[in-house]
N, C-alpha and C positions, 0 to 999 in steps of 0.2 A: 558247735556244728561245723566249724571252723575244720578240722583235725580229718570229721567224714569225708569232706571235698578235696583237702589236702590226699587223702588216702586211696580214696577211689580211680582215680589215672594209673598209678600203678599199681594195683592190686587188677585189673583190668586188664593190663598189658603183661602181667604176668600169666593172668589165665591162658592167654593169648598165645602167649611164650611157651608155656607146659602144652598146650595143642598141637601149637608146630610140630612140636619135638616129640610129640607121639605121633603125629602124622607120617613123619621122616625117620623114626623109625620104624614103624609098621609096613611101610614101602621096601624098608631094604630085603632083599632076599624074596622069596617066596615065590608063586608059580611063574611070576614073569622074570626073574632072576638069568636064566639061561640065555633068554629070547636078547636080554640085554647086555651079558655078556658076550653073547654071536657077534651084537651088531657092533659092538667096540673093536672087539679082534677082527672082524671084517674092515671096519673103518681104517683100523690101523696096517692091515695088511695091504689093503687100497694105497695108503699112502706112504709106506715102504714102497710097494711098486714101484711106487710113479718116479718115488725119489731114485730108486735102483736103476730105471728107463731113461729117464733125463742123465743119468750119469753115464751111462753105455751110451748113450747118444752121442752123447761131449766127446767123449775117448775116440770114434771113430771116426 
């Protein structure tokens, strides 16, 4: 019985592991896909800005 308790922790932590990994990917893409694309290219155009405004700032 040795061998069962040996085995058990990671047979456990694998199921565990194969869940993740369908949960992440099941998430990627699909109807919220867009919404979270918007909000990356807004974040990053945000912080172009600011980087482009501080610099024309400095210049004058």
């Amino acid at each position: 019985m040795d061998y069962v308790s040996a085995l058990v922790p990671p047979v456990v932590m694998a199921v565990f592991f194969i869940g993740l990994i369908r949960v992440i990917v099941k998430t990627q893409g699909g109807a919220n896909k867009a919404k979270e694309d918007a909000a990356v290219d807004a974040a990053l155009a945000r912080a172009e800005g600011a980087k482009q405004a501080s610099g024309s700032a400095g210049d004058a």
